[in-house]
N, C-alpha and C positions, 0 to 999 in steps of 0.2 A: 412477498415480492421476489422468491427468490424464483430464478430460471429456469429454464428447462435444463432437466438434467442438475439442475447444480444443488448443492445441499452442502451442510457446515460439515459432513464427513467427507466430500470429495477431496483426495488424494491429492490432489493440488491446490486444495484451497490448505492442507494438512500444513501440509509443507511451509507456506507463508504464513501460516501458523508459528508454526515449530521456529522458525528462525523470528517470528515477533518475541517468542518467550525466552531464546537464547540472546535477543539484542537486550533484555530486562536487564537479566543474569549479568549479564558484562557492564551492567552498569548505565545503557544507552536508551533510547526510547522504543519502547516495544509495541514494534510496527514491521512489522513482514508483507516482501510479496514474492512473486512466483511466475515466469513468464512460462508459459506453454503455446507450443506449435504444432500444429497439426493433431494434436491428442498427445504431444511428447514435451516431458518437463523440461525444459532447455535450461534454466536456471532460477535461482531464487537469491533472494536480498533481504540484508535491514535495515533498518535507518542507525546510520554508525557515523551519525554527525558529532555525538559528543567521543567516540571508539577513536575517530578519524582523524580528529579536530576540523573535519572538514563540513562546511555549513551546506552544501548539496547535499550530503549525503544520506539523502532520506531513502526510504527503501527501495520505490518502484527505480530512481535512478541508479543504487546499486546492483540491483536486480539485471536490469536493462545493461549496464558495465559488465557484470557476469556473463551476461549472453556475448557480449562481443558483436562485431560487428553481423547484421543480417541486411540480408538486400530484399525481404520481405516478409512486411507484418501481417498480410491479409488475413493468414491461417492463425492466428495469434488470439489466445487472451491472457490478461494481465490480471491477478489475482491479488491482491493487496486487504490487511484486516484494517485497513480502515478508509474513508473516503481520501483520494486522492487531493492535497492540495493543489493551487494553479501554478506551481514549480511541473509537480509530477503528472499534473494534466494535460500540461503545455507539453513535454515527452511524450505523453500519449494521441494526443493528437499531429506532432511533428512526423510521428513515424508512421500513423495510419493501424493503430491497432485496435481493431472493429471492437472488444469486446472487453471488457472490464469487470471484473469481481470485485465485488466488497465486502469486508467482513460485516462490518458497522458504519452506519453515518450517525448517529445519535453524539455521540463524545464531539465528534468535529462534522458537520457538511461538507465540508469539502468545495469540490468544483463538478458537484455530481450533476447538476443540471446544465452545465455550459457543456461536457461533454455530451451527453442526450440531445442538447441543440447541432450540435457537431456531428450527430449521426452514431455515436458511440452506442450501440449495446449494452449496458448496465444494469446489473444485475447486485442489488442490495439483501445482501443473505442476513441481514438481524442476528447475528451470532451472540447469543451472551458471552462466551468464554473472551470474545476479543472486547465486549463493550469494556464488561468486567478488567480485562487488562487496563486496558486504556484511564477507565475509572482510576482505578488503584493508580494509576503513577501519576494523573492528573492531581487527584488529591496531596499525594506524599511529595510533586515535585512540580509545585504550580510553574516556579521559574525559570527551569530548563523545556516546560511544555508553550511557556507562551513566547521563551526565545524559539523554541523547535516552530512556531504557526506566525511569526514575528510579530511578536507584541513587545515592542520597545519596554526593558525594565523603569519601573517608576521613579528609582530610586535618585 
């Protein structure tokens, strides 16, 4: 499925890569993304909700904060290693950004066909290295992954 042009070594899919494996490291959910405009990396994000104590702060929304403010998404895609939830979907559709990368939707679906209903561009690159991520911290940390998708604790 993956797009024209896009493949799990493009340099911007790297990137929100690279800052999913540093949000691990630190301790946080490892999920990266990457906004690019016009062909130029304008910023990148992780999900630093546990980093943060801040419960937004998933990646494409820090990502999108790094950019700061723009007065137009059109030339825009959003690169993310995993399927966007309807937090970071609902930003993607607020702003009008035509075009969306994902690493994996297998670990989570996301909100990947409400965007496609919306006109959205989506492009689902199968990456193992991020399912892989994602696997690994799902398994070792079920209870900060089903607070991270909110899934009320049982307990």
């Amino acid at each position: 499925m993956a797009g024209q042009g896009t493949t799990t070594t493009d340099p911007h899919y790297a990137a929100a890569l690279a800052v999913a494996e540093e949000s691990l490291a630190a301790g946080g959910v490892p999920i990266g993304s990457a906004l690019v405009v016009d062909g130029n990396l304008v910023a990148t994000g992780s999900n630093r909700r546990v980093q943060d104590g801040d419960p937004t702060a998933h990646a494409e929304i820090t990502c999108l904060r790094q950019a700061g403010r723009l007065t137009d998404y059109r030339g825009a895609t959003l690169y993310t290693t995993l399927a966007p939830c309807d937090l970071c979907t609902g930003a993607v559709l607020l702003f009008g950004i035509p075009r969306v990368v994902v690493g994996e939707a297998v670990n989570f679906p996301g909100a990947v066909e409400l965007l496609r209903a919306r006109g959205v561009e989506v492009t689902i690159l199968d990456d193992p290295r991020a399912a892989d991520l994602m696997a690994g911290f799902i398994a070792e940390r079920p209870d900060l992954w089903n607070e991270d998708i909110g899934i009320p604790d049982s307990a």
